[in-house]
N, C-alpha and C positions, 0 to 999 in steps of 0.2 A: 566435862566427862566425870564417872564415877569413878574412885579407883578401883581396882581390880579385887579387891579383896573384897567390899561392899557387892562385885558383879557375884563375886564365887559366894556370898552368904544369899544372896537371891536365889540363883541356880540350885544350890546346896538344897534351901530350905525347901522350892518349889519339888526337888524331887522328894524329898525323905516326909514334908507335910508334916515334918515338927521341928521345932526349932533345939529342941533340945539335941535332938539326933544329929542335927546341920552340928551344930556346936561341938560336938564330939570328934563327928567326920572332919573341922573344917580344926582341931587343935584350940577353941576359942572358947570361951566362958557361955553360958546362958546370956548373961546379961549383956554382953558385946553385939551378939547377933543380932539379938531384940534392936538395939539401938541403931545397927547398920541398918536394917531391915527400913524402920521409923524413917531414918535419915535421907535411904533413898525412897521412899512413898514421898516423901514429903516435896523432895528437890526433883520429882518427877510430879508432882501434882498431880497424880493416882493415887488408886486404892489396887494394890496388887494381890493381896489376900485376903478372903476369909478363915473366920473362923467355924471350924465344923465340930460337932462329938467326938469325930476318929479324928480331927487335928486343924491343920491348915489348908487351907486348898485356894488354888490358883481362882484370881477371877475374870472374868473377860480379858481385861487387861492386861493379867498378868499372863494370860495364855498367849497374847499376841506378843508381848516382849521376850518371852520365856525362848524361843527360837533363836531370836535375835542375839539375845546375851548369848547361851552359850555357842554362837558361833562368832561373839568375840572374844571369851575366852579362850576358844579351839587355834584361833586365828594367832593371839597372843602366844601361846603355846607354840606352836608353831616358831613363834619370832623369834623367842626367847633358848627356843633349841637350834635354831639356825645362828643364834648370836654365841650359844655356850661351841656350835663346833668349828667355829672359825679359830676358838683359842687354838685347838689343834690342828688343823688342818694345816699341811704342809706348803710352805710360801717358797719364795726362789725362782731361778734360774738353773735347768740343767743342760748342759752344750752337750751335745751327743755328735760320734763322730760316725760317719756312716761309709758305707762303701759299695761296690758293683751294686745290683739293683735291689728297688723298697723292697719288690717281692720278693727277694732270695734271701733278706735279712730277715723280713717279718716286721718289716719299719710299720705300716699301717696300725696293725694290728698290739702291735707293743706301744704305740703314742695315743691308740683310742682306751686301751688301760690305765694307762698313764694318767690323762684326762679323768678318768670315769673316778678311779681311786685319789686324784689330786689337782680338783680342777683349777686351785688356786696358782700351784706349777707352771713355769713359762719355759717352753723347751725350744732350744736353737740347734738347728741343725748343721752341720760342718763334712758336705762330702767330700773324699778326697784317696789316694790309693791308701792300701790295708799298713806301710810302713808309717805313711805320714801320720793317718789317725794315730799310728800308737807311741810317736814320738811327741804329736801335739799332746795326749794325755800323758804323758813322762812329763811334760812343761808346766805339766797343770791349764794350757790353755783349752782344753776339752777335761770336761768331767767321768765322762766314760765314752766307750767307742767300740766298734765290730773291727775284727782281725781275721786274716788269714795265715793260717800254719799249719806245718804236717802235723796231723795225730800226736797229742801228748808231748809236742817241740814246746809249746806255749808262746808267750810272747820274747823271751830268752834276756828278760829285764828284772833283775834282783826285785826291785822295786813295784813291780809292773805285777797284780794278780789278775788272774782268767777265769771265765766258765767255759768252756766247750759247748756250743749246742749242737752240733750236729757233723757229722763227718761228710762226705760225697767224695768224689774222682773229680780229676782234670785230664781231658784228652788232651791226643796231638790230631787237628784239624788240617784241609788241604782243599784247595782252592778242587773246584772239578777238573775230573779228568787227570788228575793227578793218582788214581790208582794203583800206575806200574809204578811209581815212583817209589810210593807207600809199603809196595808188597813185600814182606820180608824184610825190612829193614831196621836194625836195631840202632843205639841212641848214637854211636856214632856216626850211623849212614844218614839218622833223620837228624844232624846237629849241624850236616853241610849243608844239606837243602836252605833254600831263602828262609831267613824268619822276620815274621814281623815283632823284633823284641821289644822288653817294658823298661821304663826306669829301675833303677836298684831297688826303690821304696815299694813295689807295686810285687804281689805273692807272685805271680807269673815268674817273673826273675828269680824270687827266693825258691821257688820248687824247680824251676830249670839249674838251676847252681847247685844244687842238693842232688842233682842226677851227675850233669854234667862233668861239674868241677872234681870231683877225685878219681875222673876219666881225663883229667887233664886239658878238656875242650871245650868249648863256648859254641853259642848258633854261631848260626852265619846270618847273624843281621843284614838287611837291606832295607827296615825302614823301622823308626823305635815311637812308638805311641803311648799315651796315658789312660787311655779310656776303654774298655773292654768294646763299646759299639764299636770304634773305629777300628778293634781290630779284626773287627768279623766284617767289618765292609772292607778291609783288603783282600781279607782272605777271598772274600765271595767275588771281590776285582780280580784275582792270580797271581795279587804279589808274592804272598809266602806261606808259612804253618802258623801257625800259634796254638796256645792252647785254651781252651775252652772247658766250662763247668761241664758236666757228662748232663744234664738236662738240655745246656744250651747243644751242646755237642752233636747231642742224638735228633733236636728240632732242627736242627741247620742239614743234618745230613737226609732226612724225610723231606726237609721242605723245601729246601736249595739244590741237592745233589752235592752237598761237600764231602769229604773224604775225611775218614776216621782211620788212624794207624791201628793196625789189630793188636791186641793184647800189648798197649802200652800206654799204663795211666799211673796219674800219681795221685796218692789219698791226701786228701785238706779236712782240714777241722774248720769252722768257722766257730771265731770265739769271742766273748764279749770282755773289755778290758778295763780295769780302773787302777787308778793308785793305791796299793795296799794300805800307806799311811790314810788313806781318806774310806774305807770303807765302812766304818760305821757314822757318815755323816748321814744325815737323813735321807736326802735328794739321792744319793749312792745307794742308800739301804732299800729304797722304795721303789728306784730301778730297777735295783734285782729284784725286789720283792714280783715286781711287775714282769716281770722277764722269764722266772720261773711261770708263771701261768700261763706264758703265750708259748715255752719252748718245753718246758720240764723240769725237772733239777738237773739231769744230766743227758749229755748228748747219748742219741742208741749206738 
């Protein structure tokens, strides 16, 4: 094969039809080109050019090759820009901790960014409730993670910074037929009623204790779960209340007949979490970078 420089004083010369002009265009002497030119006629056993009045011009041959070459120049080009942006393109691991469901966080759509801006990035996912994610990234064993908390509380970890993306409510839910129950009753009345309560780590519990607790009173547990499905499939069985996201809330009451306590909700931020000390690591910076495009800079 030619080398590449011999392919670019062919192409050069064939387009400009002088050699002196190729030599100018190509940063090379007169008398370098001449001898590329020579060099490959000769180790191709053609004649690639004439000579004309108005200059050089392609011959048969060189019309047919002329294609060829610069589509392995084009090709090279190509290679040689795919090999300069691997220097930079960002490498790693990032563990993400996730929580209630892909769609409610924006998981899809924040890992097909991810991907598009850093396909060399290898992301592991880690579901689990909104306290655990934010203790595993305290541990450093998750790199960042989605939280649950009231409006502007944060993740309440020195260490620990946030973004907010977005605010919504949590109702109080009720199996059907439980209307009279419901009617009138404020956080007292609806703290006796069965509940189906969360572990400590799980926001359900931290926004029930934020009501409850400087009332001096807790639910009245009768069955304690980890998983937001399962507590809408007791609800929807008659065990007890729980609380529920105001989208999940309002689909469950249209399309199950479940019960919604009137005028009584508690506002959640959902937020995204990393280690203050780690945030200008790259993998960190390029998540949020990615994170503002799917959510905004800041929550509405």
């Amino acid at each position: 094969m030619q080398d590449l420089q011999t392919l670019r004083a062919f192409v050069t010369v064939a387009r400009e039809g002088s050699v002196s002009r190729a030599a100018e265009r190509l940063h090379l002497t007169q008398p370098a080109v001449s001898l590329k030119l020579k060099q490959f006629q000769a180790s191709l056993g053609l004649t690639l050019f004439q000579r004309r009045p108005q200059g050089l011009e392609l011959t048969a041959d060189g019309r047919a090759l002329l294609e060829a070459a610069e589509k392995a120049l084009a090709t090279m080009a190509a290679f040689e820009q795919s090999a300069r942006a691997l220097h930079s393109t960002l490498r790693g691991r990032l563990k993400i901790g996730t929580i209630v469901d892909p769609e409610f966080i924006r998981l899809g759509a924040f890992l097909r960014r991810l991907v598009e801006r850093a396909p060399q990035l290898e992301t592991e996912l880690h579901h689990g409730m909104s306290g655990s994610v934010l203790e595993w990234v305290r541990r450093g064993e998750l790199d960042v993670g989605f939280f649950l908390a009231p409006p502007g509380a944060g993740p309440g970890i020195a260490e620990i910074a946030h973004r907010e993306l977005t605010h919504f409510h949590y109702y109080v839910i009720a199996p059907t037929g439980w209307d009279s129950r419901l009617a009138g009753a404020d956080w007292p009345r609806l703290a006796s009623l069965p509940w189906i309560t969360t572990p400590e780590n799980s926001a359900h519990h931290r926004l029930l204790d934020g009501v409850l607790g400087p009332l001096g009173i807790g639910p009245n547990g009768v069955a304690q779960v980890d998983q937001e499905a399962c507590m809408l499939d007791l609800v929807r069985a008659g065990v007890g209340l729980s609380l529920a996201r105001d989208a999940l809330a309002m689909a469950e009451r249209q399309e199950r007949g479940l019960v919604i306590a009137e005028d009584v909700r508690l506002p959640c931020a959902l937020s995204f979490v990393w280690r203050r000390d780690r945030g200008e690591e790259a993998v960190i910076a390029e998540a949020l970078e990615v994170l503002t495009g799917v959510w905004g800079a800041v929550a509405p």
